[in-house]
FIKOLZA-1660 file (N, C-alpha, C; in steps of 0.1 Angstrom, whole numbers, plus 5000, padded with zeros to 4 digits):
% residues 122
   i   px   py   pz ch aa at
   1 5008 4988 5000  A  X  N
   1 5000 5000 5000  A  X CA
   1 5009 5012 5000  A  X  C
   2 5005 5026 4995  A  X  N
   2 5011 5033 4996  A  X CA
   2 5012 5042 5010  A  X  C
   3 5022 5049 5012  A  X  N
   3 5023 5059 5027  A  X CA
   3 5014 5063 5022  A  X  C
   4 5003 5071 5033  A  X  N
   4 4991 5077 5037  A  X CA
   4 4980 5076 5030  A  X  C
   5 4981 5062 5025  A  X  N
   5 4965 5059 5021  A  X CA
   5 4967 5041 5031  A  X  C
   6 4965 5042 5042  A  X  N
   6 4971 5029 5048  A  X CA
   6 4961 5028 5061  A  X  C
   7 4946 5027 5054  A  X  N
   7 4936 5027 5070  A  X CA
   7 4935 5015 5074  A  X  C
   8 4934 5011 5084  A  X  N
   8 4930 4995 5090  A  X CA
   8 4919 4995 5098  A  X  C
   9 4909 4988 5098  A  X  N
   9 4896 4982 5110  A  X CA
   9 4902 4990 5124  A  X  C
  10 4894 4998 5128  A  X  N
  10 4892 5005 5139  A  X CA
  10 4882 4998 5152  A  X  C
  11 4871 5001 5143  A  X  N
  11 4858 4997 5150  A  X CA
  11 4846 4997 5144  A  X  C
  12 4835 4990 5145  A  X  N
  12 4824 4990 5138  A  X CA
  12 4816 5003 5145  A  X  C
  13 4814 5011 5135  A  X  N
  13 4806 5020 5135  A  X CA
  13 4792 5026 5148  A  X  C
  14 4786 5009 5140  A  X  N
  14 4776 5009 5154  A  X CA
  14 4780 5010 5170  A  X  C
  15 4793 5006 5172  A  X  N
  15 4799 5003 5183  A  X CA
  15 4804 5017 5192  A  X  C
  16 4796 5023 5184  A  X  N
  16 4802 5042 5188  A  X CA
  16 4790 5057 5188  A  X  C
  17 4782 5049 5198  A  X  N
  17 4772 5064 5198  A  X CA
  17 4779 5076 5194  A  X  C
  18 4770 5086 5190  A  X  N
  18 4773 5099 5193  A  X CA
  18 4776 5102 5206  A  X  C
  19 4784 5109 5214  A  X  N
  19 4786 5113 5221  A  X CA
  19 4794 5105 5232  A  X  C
  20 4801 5097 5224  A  X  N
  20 4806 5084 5235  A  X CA
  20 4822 5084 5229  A  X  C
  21 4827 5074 5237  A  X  N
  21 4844 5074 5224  A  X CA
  21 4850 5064 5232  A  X  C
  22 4861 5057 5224  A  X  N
  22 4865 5044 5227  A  X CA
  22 4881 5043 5225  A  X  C
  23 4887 5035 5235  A  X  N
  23 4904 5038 5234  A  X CA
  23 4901 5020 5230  A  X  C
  24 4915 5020 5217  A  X  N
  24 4915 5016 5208  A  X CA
  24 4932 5012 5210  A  X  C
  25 4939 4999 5208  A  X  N
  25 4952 4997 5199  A  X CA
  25 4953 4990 5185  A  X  C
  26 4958 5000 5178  A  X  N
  26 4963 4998 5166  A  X CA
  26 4976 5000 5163  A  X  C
  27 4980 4993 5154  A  X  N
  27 4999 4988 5154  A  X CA
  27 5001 4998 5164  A  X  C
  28 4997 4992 5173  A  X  N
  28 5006 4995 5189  A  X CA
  28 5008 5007 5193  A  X  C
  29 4993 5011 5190  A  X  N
  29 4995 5027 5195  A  X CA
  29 4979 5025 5197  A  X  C
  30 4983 5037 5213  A  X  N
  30 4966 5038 5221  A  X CA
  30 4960 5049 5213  A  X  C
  31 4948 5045 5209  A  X  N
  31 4943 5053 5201  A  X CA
  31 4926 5058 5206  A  X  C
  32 4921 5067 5202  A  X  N
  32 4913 5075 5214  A  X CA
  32 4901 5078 5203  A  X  C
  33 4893 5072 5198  A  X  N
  33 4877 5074 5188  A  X CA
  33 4865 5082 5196  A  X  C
  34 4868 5093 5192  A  X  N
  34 4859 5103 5194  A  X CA
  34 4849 5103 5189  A  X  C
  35 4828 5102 5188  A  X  N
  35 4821 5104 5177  A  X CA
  35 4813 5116 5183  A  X  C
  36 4814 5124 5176  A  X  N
  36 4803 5138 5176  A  X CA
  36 4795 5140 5172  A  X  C
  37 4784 5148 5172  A  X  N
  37 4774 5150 5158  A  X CA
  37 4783 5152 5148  A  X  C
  38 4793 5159 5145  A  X  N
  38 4801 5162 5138  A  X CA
  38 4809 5151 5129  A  X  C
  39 4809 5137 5135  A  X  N
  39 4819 5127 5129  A  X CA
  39 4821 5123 5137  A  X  C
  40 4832 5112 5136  A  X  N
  40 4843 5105 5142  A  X CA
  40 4860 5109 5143  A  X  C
  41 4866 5112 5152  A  X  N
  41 4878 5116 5151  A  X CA
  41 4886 5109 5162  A  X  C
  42 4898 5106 5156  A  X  N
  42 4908 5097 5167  A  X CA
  42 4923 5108 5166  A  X  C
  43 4922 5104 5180  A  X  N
  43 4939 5108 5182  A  X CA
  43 4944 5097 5193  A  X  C
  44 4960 5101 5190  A  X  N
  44 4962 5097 5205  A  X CA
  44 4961 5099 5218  A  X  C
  45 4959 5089 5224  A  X  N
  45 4950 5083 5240  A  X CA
  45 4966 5086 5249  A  X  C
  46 4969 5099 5247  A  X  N
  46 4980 5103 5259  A  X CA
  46 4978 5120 5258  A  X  C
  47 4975 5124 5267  A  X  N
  47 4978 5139 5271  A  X CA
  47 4996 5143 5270  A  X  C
  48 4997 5147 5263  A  X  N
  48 5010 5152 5262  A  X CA
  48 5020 5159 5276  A  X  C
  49 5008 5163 5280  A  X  N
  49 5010 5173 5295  A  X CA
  49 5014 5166 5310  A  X  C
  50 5001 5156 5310  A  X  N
  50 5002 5148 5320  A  X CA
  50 5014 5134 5316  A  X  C
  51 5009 5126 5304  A  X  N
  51 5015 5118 5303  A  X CA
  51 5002 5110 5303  A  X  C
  52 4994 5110 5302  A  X  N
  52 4984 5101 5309  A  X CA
  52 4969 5099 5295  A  X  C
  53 4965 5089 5296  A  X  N
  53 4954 5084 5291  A  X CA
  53 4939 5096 5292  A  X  C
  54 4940 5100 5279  A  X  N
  54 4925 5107 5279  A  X CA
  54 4915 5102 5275  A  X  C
  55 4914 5088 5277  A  X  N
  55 4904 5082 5277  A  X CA
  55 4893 5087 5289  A  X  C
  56 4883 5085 5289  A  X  N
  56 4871 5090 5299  A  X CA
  56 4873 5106 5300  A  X  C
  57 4879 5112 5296  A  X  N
  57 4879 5128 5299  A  X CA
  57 4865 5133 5286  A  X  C
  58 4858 5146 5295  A  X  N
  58 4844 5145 5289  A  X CA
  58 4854 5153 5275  A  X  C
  59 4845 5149 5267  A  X  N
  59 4845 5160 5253  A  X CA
  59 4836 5176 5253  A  X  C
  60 4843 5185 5248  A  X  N
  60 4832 5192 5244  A  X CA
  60 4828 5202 5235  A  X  C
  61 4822 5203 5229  A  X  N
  61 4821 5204 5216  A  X CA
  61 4830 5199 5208  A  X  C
  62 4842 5205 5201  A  X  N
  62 4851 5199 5194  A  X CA
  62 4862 5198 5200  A  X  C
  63 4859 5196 5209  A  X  N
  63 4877 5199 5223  A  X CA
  63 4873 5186 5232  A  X  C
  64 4888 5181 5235  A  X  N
  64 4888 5171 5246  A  X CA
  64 4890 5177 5258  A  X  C
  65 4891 5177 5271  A  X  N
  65 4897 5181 5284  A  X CA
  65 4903 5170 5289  A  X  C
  66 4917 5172 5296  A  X  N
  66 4922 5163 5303  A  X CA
  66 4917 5161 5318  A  X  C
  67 4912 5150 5319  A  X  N
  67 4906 5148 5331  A  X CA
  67 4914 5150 5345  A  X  C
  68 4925 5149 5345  A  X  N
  68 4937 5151 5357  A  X CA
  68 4940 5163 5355  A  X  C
  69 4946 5175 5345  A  X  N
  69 4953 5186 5349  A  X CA
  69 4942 5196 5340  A  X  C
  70 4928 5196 5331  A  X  N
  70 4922 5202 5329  A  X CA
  70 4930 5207 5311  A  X  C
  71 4939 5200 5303  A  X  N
  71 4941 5209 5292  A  X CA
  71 4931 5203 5282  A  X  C
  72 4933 5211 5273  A  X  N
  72 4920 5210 5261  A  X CA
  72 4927 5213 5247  A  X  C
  73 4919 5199 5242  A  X  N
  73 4928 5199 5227  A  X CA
  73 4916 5200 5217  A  X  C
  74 4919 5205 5208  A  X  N
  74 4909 5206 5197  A  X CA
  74 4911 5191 5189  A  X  C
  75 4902 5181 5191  A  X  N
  75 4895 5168 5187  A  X CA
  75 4898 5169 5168  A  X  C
  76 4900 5177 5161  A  X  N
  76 4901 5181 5146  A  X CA
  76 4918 5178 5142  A  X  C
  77 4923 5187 5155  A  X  N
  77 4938 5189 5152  A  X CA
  77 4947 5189 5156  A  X  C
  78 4942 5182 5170  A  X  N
  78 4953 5183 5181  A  X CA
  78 4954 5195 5190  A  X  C
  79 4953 5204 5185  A  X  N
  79 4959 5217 5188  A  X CA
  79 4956 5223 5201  A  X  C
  80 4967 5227 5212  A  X  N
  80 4958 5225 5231  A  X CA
  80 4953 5237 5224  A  X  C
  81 4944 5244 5234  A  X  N
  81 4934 5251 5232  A  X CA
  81 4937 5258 5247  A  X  C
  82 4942 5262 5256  A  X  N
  82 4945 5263 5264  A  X CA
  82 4958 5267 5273  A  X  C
  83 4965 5270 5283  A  X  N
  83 4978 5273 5284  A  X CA
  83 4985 5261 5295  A  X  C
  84 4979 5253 5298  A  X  N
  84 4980 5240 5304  A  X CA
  84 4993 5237 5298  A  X  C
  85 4994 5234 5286  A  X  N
  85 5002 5227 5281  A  X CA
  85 5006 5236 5263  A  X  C
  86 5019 5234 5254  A  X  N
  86 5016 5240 5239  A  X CA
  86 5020 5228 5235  A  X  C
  87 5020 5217 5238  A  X  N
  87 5020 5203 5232  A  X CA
  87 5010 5199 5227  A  X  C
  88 5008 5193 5216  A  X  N
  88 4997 5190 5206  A  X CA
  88 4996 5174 5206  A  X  C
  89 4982 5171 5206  A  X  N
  89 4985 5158 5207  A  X CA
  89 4982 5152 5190  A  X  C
  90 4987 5139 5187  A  X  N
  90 4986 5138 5174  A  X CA
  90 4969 5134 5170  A  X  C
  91 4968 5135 5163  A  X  N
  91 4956 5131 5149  A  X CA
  91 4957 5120 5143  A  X  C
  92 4946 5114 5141  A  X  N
  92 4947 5105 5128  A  X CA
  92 4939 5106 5117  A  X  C
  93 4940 5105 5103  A  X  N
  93 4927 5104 5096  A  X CA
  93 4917 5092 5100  A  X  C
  94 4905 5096 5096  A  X  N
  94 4896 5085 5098  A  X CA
  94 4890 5092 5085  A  X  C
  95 4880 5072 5085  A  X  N
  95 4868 5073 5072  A  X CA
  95 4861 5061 5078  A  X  C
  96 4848 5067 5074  A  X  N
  96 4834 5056 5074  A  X CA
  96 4832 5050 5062  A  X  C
  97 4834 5034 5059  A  X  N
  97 4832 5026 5050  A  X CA
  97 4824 5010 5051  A  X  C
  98 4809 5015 5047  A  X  N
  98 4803 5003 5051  A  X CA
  98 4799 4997 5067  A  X  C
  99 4797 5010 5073  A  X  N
  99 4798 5008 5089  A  X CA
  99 4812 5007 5092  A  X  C
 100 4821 5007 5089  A  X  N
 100 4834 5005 5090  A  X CA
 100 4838 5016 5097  A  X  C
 101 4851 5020 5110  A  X  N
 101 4857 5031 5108  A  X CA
 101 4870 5027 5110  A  X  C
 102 4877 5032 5101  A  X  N
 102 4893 5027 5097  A  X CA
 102 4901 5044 5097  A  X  C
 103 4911 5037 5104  A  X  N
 103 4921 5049 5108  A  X CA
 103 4929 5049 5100  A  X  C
 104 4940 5056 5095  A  X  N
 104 4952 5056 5091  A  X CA
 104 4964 5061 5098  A  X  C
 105 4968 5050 5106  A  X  N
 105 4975 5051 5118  A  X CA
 105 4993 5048 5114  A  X  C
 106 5004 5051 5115  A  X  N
 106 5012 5046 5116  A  X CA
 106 5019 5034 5125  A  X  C
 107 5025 5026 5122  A  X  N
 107 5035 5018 5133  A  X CA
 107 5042 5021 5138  A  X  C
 108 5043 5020 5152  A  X  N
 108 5050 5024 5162  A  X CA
 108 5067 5018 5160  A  X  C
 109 5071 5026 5157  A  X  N
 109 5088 5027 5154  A  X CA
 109 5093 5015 5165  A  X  C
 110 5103 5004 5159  A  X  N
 110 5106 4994 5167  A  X CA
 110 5116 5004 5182  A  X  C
 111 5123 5012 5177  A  X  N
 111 5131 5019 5185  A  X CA
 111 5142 5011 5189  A  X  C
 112 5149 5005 5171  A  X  N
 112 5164 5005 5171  A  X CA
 112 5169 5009 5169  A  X  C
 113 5184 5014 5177  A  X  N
 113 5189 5022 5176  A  X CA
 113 5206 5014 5172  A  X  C
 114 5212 5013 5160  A  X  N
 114 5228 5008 5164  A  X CA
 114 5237 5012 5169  A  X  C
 115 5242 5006 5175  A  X  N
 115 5253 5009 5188  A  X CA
 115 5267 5011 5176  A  X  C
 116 5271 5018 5178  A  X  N
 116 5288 5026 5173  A  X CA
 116 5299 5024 5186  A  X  C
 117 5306 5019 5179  A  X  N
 117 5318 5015 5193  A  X CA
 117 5323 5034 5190  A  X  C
 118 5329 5035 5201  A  X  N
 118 5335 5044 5205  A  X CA
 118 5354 5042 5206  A  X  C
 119 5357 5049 5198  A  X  N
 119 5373 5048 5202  A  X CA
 119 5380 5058 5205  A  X  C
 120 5390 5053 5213  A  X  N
 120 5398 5066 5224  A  X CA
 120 5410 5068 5210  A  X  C
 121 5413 5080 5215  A  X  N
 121 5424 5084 5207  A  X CA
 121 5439 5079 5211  A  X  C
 122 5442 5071 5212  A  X  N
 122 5449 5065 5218  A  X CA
 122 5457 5049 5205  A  X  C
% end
């Protein structure tokens, strides 16, 4: 498949009132399904600020709040909304296909790193 056309099985549609939202792993990232009148939107399921799971923090209107230190991200773009924090939390695309909602999420980087010997000048 090509980079950024790469959505996978999220959740079935039905499985997501309006006004409810569901933390989600996909290739290994906590992921946070928001549904609004507006749509469905996913980001990542970490407050940048706290460090912590924004799952269960209320939505509102197009903004999340963090339920432990109170920051507010705009649900569209990440973007805090607030002075809590100027950390953005990331986005994902989403699409509705067939009751379907499929993200287009990246894989979480294995996080190798190769080791370089070091030599003394000597």
């Amino acid at each position: 498949m090509m980079p950024g056309n790469d959505y996978i099985f999220a959740l079935n549609l039905s499985d997501l009132e309006i006004g409810t939202q569901r933390a989600v792993n996909l290739r290994g990232r906590n992921v946070l399904l928001c549904r609004t009148e507006g749509g469905v939107y996913a980001l990542a399921d970490l407050c940048p600020h706290a460090q912590q799971p924004l799952a269960g923090s209320p939505i509102e209107g197009k903004a999340i709040r963090c339920r432990l230190h109170g920051a507010r991200f705009n649900i569209l773009t990440g973007i805090p909304l607030n002075s809590v924090t100027r950390k953005s939390v990331a986005v994902f695309p989403v699409r509705i296909r067939e009751g379907v909602i499929e993200v287009n999420v990246p894989p979480v980087a294995t996080g190798y790193l190769p080791q370089f010997a070091i030599q003394s000048g000597k």
